[in-house]
Backbone as a printed PyTorch tensor [residue, N CA C, xyz], in Angstrom:
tensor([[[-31.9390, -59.4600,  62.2660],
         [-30.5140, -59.2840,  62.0160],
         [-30.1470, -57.8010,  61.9100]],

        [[-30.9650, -57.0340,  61.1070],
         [-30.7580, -55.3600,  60.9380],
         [-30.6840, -54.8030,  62.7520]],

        [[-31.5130, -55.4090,  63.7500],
         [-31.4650, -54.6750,  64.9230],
         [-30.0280, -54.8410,  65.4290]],

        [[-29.4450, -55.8760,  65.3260],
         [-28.1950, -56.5380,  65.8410],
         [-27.1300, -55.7560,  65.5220]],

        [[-26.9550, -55.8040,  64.0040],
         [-25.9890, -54.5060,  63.0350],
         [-26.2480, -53.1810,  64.0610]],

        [[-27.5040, -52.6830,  64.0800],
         [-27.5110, -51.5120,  64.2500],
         [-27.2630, -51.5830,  65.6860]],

        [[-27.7690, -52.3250,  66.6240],
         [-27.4160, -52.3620,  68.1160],
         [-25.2760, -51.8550,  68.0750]],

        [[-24.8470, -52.8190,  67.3750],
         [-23.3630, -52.8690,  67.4940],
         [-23.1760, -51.0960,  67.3200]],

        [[-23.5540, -50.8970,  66.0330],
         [-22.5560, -50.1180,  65.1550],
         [-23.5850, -48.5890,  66.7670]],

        [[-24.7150, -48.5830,  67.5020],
         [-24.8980, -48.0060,  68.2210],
         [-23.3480, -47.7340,  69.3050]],

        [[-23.4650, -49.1690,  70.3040],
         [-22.6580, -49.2370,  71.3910],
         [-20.9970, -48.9240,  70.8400]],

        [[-20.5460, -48.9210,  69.7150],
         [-19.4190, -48.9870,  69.5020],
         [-19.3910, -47.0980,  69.0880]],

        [[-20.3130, -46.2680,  68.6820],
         [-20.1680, -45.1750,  68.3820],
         [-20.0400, -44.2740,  69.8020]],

        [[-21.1760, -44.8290,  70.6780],
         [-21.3070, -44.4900,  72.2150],
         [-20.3310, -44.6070,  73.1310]],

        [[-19.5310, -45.6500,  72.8220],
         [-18.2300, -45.8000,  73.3790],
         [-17.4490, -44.7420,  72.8720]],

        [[-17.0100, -44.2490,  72.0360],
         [-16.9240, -43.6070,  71.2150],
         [-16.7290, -42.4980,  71.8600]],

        [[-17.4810, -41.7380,  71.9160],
         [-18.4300, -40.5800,  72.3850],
         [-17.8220, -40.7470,  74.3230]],

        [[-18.3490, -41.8300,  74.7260],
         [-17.9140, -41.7590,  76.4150],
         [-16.1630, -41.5270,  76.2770]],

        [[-15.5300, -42.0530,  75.5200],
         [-13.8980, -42.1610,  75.6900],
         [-13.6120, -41.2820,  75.3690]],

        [[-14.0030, -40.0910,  74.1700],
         [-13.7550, -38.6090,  74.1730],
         [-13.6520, -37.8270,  75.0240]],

        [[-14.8970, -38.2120,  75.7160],
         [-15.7090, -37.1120,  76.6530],
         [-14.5900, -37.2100,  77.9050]],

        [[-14.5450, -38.3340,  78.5460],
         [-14.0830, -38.6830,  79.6760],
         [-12.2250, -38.8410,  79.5520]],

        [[-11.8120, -38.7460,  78.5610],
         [-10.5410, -38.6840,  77.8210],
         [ -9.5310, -40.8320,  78.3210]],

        [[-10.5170, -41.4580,  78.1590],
         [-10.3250, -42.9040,  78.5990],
         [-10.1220, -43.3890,  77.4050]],

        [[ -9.3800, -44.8120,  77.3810],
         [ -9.5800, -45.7600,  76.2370],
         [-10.9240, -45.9270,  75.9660]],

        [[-10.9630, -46.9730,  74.5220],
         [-12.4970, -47.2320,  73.9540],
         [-12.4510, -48.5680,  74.8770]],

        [[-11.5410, -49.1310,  75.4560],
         [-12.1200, -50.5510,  75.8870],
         [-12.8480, -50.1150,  77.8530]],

        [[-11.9950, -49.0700,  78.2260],
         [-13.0050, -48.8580,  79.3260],
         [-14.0070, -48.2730,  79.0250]],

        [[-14.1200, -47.4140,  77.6700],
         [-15.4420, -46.7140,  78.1930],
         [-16.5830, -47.8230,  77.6090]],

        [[-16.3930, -48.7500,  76.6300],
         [-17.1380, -50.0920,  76.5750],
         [-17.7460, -50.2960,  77.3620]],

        [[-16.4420, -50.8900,  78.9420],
         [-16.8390, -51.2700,  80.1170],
         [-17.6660, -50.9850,  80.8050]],

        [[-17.9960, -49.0150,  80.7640],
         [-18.9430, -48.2660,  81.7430],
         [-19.9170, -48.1620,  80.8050]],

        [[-20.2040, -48.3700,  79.4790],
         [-21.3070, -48.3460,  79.2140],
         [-21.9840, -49.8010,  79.1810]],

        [[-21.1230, -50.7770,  79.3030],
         [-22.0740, -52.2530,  79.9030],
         [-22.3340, -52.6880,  81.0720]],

        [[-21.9250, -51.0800,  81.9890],
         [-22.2120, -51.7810,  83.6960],
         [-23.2870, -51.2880,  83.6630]],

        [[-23.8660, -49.9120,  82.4560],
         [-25.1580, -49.0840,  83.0920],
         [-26.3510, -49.7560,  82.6340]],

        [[-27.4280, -49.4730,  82.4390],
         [-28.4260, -49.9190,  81.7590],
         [-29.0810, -49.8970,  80.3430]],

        [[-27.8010, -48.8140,  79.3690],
         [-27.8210, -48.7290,  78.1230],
         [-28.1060, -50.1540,  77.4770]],

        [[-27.7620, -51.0290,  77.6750],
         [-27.2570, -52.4350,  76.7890],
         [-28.6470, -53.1420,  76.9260]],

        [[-29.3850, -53.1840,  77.8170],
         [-30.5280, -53.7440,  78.6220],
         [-31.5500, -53.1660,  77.2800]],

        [[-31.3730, -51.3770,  77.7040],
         [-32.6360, -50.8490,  76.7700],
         [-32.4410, -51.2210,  75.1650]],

        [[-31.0190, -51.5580,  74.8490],
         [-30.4850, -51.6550,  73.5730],
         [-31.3370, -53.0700,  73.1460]],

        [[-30.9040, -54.0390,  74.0330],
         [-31.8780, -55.3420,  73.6450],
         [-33.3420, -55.3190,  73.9040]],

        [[-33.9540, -54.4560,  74.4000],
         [-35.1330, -54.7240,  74.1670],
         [-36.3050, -54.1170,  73.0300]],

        [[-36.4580, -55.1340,  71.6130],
         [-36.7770, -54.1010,  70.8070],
         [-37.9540, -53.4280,  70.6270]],

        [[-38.4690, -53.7070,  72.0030],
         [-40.0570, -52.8110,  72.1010],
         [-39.7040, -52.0840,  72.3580]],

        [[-38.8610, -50.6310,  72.7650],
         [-38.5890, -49.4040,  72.9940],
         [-38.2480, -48.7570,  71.8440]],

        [[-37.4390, -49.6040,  70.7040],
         [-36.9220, -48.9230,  69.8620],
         [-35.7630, -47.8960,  69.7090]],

        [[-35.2220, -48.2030,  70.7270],
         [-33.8780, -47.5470,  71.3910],
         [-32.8880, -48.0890,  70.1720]],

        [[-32.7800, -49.1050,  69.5080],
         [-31.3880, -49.9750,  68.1610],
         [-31.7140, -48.6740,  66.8940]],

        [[-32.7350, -47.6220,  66.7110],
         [-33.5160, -47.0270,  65.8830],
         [-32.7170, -45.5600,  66.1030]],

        [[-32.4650, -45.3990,  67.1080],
         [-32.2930, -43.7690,  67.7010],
         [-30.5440, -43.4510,  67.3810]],

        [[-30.0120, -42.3070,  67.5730],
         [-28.8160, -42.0990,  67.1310],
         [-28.0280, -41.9150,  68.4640]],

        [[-27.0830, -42.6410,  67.7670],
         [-25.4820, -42.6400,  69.1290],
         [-25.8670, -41.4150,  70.1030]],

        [[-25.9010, -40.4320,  69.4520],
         [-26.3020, -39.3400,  70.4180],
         [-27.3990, -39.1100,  71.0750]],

        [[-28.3300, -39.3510,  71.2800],
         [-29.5370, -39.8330,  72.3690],
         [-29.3170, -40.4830,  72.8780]],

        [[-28.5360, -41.7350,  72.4190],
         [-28.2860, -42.8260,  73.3990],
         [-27.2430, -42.5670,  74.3080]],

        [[-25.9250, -41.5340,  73.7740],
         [-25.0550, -41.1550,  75.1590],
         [-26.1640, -40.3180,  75.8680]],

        [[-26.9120, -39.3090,  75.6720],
         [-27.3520, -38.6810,  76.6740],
         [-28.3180, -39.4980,  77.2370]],

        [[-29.0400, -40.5120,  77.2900],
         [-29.6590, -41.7450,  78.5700],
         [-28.3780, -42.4900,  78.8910]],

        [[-27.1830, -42.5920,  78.5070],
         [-25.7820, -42.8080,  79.7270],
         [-25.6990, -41.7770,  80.5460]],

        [[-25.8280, -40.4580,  80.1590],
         [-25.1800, -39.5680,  80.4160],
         [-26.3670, -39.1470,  82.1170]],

        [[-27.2290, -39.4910,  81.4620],
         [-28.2940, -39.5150,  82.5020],
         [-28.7410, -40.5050,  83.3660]],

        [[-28.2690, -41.7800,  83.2710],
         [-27.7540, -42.6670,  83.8720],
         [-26.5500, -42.5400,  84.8650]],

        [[-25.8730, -42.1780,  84.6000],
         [-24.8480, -41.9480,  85.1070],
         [-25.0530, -41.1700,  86.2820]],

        [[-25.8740, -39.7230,  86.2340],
         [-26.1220, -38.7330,  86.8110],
         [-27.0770, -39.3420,  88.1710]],

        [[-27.4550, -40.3010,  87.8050],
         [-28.5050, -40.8010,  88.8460],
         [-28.2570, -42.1690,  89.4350]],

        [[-26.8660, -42.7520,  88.8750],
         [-26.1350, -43.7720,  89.6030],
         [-25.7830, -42.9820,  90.8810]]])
């Protein structure tokens, strides 16, 4: 249950962070961060990615992105 909390309160800070950056609503930048592969690494808890801070996790979007 703690990974779940923390998964959310992750993707919702990251959104966050993309809708600043990119000067968009929070509901598109939601959108582009559930087309990339953030959400994938988020559920899988052998990486330990639900552990790491909003900000590592935009920069593997950010680097994602770069290589979409």
């Amino acid at each position: 249950m703690e990974h779940i909390l923390a998964k959310t309160i992750i993707i919702t800070k990251v959104s966050e962070l993309i809708a600043d950056k990119y000067k968009i609503s929070i509901g598109e930048a939601r959108d582009r961060l559930y087309a990339s592969n953030i959400p994938a690494l988020l559920d899988d808890d052998e990486t330990g990615l639900y552990g790491e801070s909003p900000l590592y996790v935009f920069s593997l979007y950010e680097k994602y992105k770069k290589e979409k």
